[in-house]
N, C-alpha and C positions, 0 to 999 in steps of 0.2 A: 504494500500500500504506500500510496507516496501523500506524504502530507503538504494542507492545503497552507495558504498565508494567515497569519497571526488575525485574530479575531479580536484585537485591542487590548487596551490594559483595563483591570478590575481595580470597582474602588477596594482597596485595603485599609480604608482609614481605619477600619476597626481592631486593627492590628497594633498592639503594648508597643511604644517604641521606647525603650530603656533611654536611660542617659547614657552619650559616649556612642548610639548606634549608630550606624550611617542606612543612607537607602539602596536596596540594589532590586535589578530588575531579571526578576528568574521567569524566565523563559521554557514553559512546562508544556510536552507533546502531549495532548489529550486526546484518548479514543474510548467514545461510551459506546458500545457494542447495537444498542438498545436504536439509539437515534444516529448515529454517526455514520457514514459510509466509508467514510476516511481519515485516520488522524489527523488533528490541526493543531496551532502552534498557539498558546494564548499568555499573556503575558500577566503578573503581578509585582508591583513596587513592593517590595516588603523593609519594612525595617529589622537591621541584624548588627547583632556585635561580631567587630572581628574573630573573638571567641568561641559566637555560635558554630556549630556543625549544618552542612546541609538540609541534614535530617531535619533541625528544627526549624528552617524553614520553609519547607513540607508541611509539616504541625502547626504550622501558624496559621498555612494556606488552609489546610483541613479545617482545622479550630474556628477559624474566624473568617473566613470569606466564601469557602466552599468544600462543605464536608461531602459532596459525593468524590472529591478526589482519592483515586486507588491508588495505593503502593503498600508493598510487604516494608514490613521490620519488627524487630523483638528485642533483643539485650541492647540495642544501641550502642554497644561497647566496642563494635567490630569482630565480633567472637562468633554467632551465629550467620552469618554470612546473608541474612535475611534481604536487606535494601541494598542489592545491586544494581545498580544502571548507569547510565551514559550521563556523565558530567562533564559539560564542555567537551563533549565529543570522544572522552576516554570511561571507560570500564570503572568507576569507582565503587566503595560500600559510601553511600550518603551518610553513615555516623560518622565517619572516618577524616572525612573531607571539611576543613575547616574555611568557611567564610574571608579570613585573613590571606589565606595561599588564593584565593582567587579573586582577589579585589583588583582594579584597576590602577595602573600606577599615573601619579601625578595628580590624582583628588577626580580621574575622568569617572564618568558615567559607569558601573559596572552592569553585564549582563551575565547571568547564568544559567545558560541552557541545559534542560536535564529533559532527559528522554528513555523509555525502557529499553534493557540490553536487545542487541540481536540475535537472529537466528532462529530468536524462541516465538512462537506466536502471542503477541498482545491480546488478554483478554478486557483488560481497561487501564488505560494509561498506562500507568508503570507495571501494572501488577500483568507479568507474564506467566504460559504456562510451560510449568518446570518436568512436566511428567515427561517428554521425548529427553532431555537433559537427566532423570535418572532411571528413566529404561536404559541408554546408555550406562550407566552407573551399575547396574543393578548384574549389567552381561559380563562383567569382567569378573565378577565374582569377587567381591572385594570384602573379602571374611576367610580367616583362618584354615587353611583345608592342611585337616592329619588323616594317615590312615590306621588300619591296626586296634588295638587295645589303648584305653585311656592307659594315661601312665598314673602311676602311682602317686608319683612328686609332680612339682609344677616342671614346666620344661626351662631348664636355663637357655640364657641367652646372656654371650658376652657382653661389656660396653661396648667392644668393636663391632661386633656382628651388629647390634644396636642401631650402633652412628650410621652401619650403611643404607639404611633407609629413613634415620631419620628426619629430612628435609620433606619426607612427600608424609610423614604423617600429620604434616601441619592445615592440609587439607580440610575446610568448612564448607567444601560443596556451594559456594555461592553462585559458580558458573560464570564470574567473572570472564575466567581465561576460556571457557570455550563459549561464549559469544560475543571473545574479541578476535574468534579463528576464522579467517578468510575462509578457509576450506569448510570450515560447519556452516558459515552464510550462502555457502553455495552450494553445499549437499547436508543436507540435514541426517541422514545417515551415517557418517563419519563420526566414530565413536564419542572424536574432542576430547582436547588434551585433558580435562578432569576425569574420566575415566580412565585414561590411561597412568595419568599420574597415581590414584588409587589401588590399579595394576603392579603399579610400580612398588606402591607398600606392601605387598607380597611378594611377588616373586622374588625379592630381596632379603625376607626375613627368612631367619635361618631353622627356624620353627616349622616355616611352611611347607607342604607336599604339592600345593598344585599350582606350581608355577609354570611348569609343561601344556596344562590344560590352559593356564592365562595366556599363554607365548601363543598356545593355538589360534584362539579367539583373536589373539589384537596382530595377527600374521592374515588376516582377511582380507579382502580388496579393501574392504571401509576400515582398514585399523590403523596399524601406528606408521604404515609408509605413507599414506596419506598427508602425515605432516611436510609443510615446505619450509621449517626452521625461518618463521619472519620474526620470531621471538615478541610475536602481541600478547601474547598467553603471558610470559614471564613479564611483561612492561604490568599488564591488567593485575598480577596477582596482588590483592592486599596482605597475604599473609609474607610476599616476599620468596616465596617458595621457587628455585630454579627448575620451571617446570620443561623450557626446552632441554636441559640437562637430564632429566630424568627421562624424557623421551629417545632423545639418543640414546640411551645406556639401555632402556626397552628393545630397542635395534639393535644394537650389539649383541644382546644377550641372544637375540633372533638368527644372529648372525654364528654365534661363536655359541649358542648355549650357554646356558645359566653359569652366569662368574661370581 
């Protein structure tokens, strides 16, 4: 769907303007399934302190000028990976994203475009749906696979065996990185680098048995060669996680068998 031109600015006067705020104009894609045929672009003045987070001007928007606005979120801390979308045009978590790092320099006018992630079908505004993003999730099998008798004891694991996956267990599933993936905007079947990275905290732990059955799965036409290493996955992640690195090493493993 290609969105239509901005439908004007709303009044916000009823919006707390703190001492110290300044005003910025967020720039919100809205699509009501119900009435809409098309997303459009609609604008709100809002007042914000440099130290509010995106999120709360979202809240403010809801709160007080128009509670049918749709978007996810929950801990606001950056932890549940809940409020992901497009701010100013990159993959952010709206708790995370602080009003100050996007102010205009020299006292000019600011705008902040926010719009839901790609790839995933909008069901209103922001609030996309996630269920094609964890049927992916869900194929790579991303849970412990032993064979055999329980064991008796817990099963050790070195700090070294540990460390070699621990970067992809930092994963919150926000989908950041795979609806900043070229290759999932253009085929939706492509498993996306969050599954794979997920893959990836398996077949690396030194516990696991079924890293052969994960190696199979993401060895498909739709799996991990699919990736073209443009590293938007690793730029989007908020947890910081080196997810093109973990991708390569899924390929090598494909290559050379589990290391």
């Amino acid at each position: 769907m290609t969105a239509t031109v901005s439908e004007g600015v709303h009044d916000t006067s009823q919006i707390p303007a703190p001492e110290g705020s300044v005003t910025v104009t967020v720039k919100l894609l809205r699509f009501n399934p119900e009435v809409d045929s098309e997303p459009h672009w609609e604008s709100y003045d809002v007042p914000a302190l440099p130290t509010d987070r995106v999120l709360n001007l979202l809240f403010n928007i809801k709160n007080y000028v128009d509670g049918t606005l749709a978007f996810r979120r929950s801990c606001a801390h950056g932890i549940c990976g809940s409020d992901a979308m497009q701010i100013n045009g990159v993959n952010r978590l709206a708790c995370k994203v602080l009003v100050k790092d996007l102010l205009a320099k020299d006292g000019k006018p600011t705008t902040i475009t926010i719009a839901p992630i790609k790839g995933l079908p909008t069901m209103k505004d922001l609030y996309v749906d996630m269920e094609p993003f964890f049927e992916a999730y869900r194929a790579v099998k991303p849970y412990l696979i032993a064979y055999g008798n329980e064991p008796t004891r817990e099963r050790v694991q070195s700090p070294a065996d540990r460390e070699r996956f621990d970067d992809t267990t930092k994963c919150i599933l926000c989908a950041a990185c795979t609806s900043s993936c070229p290759v999932y905007w253009a085929d939706g079947s492509y498993f996306g680098p969050a599954a794979i990275v997920n893959a990836h905290r398996f077949i690396f732990d030194s516990r696991d048995e079924g890293a052969e059955e994960r190696l199979d799965i993401l060895n498909d036409a739709e799996g991990v060669w699919r990736c073209r290493t443009t590293f938007n996955c690793t730029d989007a992640c908020p947890r910081g996680i080196q997810i093109t690195k973990a991708i390569q090493e899924v390929k090598r493993a494909l290559l050379f068998k589990r290391v």
